[in-house]
VMD Tcl script that draws the C-alpha trace (Angstrom):
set ca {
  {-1.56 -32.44 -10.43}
  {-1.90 -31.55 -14.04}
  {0.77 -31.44 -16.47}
  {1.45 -27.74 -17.45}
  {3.45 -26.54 -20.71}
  {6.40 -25.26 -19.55}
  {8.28 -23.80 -22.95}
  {5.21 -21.32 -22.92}
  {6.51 -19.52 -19.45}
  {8.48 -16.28 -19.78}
  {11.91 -17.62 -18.25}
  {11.39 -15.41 -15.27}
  {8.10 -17.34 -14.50}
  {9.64 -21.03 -15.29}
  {7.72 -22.03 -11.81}
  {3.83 -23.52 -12.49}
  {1.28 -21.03 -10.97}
  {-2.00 -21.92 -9.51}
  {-4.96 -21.94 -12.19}
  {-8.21 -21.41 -11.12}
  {-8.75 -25.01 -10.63}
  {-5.96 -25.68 -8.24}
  {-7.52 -22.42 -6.41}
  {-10.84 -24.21 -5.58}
  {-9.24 -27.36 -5.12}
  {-7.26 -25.45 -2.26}
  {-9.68 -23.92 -0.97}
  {-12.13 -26.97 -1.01}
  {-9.41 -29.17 1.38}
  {-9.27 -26.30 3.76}
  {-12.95 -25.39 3.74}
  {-12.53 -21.86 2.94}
  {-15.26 -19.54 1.56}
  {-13.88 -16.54 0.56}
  {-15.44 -13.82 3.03}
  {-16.32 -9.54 2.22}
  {-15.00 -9.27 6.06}
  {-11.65 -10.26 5.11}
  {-11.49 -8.85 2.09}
  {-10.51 -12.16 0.60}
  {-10.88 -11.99 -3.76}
  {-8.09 -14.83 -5.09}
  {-6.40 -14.30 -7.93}
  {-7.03 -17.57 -10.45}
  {-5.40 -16.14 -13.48}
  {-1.69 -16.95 -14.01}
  {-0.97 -14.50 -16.34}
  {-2.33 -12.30 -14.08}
  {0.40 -12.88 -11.78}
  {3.05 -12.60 -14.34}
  {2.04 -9.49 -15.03}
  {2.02 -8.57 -11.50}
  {5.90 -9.99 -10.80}
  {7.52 -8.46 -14.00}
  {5.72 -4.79 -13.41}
  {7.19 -4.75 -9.92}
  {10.74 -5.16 -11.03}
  {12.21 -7.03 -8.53}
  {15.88 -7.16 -8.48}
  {17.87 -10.16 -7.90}
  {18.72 -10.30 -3.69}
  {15.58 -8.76 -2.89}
  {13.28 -9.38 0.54}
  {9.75 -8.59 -0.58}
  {7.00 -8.40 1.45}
  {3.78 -9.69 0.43}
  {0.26 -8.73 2.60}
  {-2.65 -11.30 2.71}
  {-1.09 -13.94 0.29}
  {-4.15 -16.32 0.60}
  {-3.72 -19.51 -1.48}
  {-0.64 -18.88 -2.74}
  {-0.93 -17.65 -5.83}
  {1.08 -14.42 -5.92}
  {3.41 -16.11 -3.30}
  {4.51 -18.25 -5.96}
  {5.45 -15.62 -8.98}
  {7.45 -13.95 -5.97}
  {9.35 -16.71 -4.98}
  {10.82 -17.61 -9.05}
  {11.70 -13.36 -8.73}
  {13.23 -13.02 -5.25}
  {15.85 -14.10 -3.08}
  {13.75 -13.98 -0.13}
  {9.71 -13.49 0.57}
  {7.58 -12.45 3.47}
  {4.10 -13.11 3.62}
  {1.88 -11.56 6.20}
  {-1.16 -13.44 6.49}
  {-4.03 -12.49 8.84}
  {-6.52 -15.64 8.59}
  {-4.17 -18.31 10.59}
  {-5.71 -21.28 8.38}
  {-4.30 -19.71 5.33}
  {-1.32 -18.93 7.16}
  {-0.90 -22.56 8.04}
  {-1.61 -24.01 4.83}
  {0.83 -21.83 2.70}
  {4.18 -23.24 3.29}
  {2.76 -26.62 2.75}
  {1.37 -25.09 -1.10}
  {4.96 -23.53 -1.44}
  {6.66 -26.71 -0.88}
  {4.53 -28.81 -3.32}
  {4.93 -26.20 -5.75}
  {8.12 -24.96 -5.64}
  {10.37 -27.96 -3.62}
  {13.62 -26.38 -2.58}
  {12.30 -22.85 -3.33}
  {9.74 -22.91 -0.08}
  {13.11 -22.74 2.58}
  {12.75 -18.76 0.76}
  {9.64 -18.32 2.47}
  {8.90 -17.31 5.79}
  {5.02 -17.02 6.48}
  {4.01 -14.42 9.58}
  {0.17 -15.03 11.03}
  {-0.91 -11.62 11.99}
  {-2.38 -8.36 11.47}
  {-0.46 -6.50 8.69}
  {-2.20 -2.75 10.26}
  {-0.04 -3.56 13.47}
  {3.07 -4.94 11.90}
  {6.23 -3.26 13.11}
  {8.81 -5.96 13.07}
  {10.10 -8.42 10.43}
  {12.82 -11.87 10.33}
  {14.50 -9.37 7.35}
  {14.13 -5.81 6.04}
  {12.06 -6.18 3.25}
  {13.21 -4.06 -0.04}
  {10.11 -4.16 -2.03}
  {6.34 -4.59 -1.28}
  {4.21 -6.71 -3.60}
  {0.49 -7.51 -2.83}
  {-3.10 -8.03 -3.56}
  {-4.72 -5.87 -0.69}
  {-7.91 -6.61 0.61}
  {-9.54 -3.62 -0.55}
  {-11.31 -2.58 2.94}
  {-8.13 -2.09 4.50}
  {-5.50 -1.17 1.56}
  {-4.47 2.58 2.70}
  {-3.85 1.63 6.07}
  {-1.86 -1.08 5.64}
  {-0.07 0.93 2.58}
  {0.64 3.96 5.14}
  {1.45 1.40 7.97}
  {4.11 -0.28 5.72}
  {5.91 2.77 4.58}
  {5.69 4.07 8.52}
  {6.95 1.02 9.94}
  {9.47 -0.07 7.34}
  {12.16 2.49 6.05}
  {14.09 -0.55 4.49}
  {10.66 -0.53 1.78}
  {12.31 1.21 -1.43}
  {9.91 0.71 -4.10}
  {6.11 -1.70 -4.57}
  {3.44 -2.57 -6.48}
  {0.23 -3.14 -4.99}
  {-3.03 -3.95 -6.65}
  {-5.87 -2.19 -4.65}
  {-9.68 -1.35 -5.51}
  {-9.59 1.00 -8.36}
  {-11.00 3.57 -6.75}
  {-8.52 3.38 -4.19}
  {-5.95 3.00 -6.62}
  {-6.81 6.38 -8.32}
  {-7.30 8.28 -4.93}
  {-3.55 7.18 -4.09}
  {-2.08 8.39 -7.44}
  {-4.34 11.56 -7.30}
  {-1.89 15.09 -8.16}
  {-3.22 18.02 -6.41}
  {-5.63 20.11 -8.16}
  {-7.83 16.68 -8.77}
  {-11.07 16.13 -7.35}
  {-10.57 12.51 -5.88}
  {-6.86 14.14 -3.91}
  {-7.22 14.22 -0.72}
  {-5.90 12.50 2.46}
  {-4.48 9.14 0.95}
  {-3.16 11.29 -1.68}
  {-1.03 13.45 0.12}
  {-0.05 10.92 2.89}
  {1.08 8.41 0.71}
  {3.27 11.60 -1.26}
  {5.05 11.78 1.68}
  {6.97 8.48 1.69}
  {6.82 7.88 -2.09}
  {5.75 8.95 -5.44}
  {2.81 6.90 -6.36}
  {1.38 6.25 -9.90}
  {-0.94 4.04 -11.16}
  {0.11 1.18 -12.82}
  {-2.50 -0.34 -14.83}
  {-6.64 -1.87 -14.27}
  {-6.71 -5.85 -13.79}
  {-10.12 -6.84 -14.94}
  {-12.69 -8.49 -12.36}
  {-12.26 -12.01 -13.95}
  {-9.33 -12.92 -12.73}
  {-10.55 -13.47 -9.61}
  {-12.37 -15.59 -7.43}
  {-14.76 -14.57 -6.29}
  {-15.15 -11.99 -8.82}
  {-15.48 -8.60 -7.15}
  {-18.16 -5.78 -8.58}
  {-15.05 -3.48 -9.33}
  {-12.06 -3.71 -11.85}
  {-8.64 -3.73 -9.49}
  {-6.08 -1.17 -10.11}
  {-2.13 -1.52 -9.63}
  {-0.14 0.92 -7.76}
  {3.37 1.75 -8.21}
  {5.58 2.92 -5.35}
  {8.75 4.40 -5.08}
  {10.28 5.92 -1.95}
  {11.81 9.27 -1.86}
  {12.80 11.73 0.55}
  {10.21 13.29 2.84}
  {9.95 16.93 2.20}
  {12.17 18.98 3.81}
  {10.77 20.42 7.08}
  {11.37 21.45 10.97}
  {7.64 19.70 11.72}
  {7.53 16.32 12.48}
  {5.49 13.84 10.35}
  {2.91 13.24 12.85}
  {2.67 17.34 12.89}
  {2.02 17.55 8.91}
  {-0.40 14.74 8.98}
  {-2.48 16.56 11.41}
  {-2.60 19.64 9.47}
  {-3.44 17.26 6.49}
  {-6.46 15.70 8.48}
  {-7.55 18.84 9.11}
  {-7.93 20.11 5.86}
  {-9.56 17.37 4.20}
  {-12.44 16.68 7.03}
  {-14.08 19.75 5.60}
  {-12.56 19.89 1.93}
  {-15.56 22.03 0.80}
  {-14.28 25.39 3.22}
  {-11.34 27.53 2.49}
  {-7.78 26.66 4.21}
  {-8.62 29.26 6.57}
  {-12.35 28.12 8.07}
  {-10.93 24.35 7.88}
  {-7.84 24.58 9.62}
  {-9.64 27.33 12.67}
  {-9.80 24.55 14.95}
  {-6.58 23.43 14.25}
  {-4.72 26.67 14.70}
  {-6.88 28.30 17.48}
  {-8.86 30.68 15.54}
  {-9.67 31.64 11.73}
  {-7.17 34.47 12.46}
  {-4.59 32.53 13.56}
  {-4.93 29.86 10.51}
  {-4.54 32.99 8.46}
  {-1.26 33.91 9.87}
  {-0.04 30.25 9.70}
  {-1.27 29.75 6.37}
  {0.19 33.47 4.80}
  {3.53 32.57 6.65}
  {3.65 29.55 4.84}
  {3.28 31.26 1.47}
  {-0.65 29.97 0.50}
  {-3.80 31.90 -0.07}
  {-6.12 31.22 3.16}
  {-8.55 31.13 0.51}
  {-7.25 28.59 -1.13}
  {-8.18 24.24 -0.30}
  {-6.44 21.03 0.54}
  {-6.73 19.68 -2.85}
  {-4.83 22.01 -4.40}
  {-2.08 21.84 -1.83}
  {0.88 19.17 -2.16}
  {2.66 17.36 0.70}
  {5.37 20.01 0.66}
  {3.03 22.97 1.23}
  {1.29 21.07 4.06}
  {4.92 20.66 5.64}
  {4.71 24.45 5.49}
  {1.94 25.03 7.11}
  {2.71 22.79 10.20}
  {5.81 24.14 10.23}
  {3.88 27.80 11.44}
  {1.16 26.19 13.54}
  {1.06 28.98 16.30}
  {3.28 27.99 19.60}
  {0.40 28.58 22.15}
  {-1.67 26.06 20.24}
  {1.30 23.11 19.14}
  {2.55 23.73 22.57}
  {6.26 23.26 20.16}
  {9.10 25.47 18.96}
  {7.76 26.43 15.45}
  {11.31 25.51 14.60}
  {11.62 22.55 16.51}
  {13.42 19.45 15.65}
  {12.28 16.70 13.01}
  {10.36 13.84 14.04}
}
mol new
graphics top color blue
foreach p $ca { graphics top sphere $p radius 0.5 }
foreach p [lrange $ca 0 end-1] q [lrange $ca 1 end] { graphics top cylinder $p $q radius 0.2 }
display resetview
């Protein structure tokens, strides 16, 4: 193994961090290609990493949960910032290999690791309640696994996740944009979302055709509401599959008629003319909330989810 320079490391950071030779070398012994179907784009940049770590603010004591750590890399930076991390890995070679990489790299530190082989889209149970979620997403699956995390994991309190940038932007979207729409408003509902910053396409291997953009979560209170989450999403889905039409024409179906949309929608305080991107996750709430009873089969004012 090389020798690095450690007096140049922030403090935080003391630990070495995989360059982008130990990368290849890594992924030469195991024979790994990264692959589009996975999703797989390594990050060979150390100060990429850094940045990553010191953005998501991880307190001292904290569980964090990190999705589809590959090779390692942002499984180390985690592991000099928290007490304890999760990784999730889907690809069981990976998933093999990593405790081996944390233990060469970080000695003692590794016993702070526990590594999980499986699909993080079906993950509903953990060894610990993780506190904060820090990943590199494969970018075909990111919402889903974003909107499975916050779902499944109430323990979650803040993240930062770097996603396509596209994506990124969709999930940090304020109604009234054109790129808000279901991500947007979902994602509102268990957090407020920002973006964080753009991480340049060189810092990975293989270097995707897109820059990367970090996400910033932090959980807050659903809005306040009678209809179950399940019940707003719906109305949300609705919406947003024909985001073109009026509130009124899209939601039809939804309610049992354009009339009955109408009623729901001028119950709920907003124009039937109006659409789903300029609606936020509170007014949807609304909206469910007056779905009529023949249709929801519910008490309008029935108990919360």
């Amino acid at each position: 193994m090389n020798q690095r320079d450690e007096t140049s490391r922030p403090a935080s950071l003391a630990g070495s961090l995989l360059g982008p030779v130990d990368v290849r070398a890594l992924a030469d012994q195991l024979g790994i290609r990264p692959t589009k179907t996975l999703g797989q784009n390594f990050v060979i940049d150390p100060n990429t990493i850094r940045r990553i770590v010191n953005s998501a603010r991880i307190g001292p004591g904290e569980t964090v949960l990190e999705v589809g750590p590959g090779l390692g890399s942002l499984t180390l930076g985690l592991l000099d910032a928290a007490e304890r991390v999760i990784a999730v890995e889907i690809d069981p070679v990976l998933a093999a290999k990593l405790p081996e990489t944390a233990a060469a790299w970080r000695g003692d530190g590794a016993s702070r690791l526990d590594v999980i082989q499986a699909d993080a889209l079906k993950l509903t149970t953990l060894p610990a309640p993780p506190t904060a979620v820090v990943a590199n997403l494969p970018y075909n699956v990111a919402v889903p696994v974003v909107l499975n995390l916050l779902a499944a994991f109430d323990s979650l309190q803040h993240g930062l996740v770097m996603v396509q940038e596209e994506v990124a932007d969709r999930l940090a979207a304020k109604p009234g944009s054109k790129i808000y729409g279901v991500p947007s408003v979902k994602a509102a509902w268990y957090a407020d979302v920002r973006k964080a910053g753009v991480v340049g396409r060189n810092v990975f291997w293989p270097a995707p055709t897109i820059a990367s953009g970090l996400v910033s979560l932090s959980r807050r209170e659903p809005p306040e509401t009678t209809a179950g989450r399940q019940e707003v999403f719906a109305v949300i889905d609705a919406a947003f599959a024909q985001r073109r039409k009026t509130l009124r024409a899209a939601l039809a179906a939804w309610a049992g008629s354009g009339a009955a949309a109408e009623e729901a929608l001028v119950n709920a305080g907003i124009d039937p003319k109006s659409r789903g991107e300029v609606i936020d996750v509170a007014g949807f709430a609304r909206i469910a909330e007056h779905r009529p009873r023949s249709v929801s089969g519910r008490n309008p004012a029935g108990s919360h989810e």
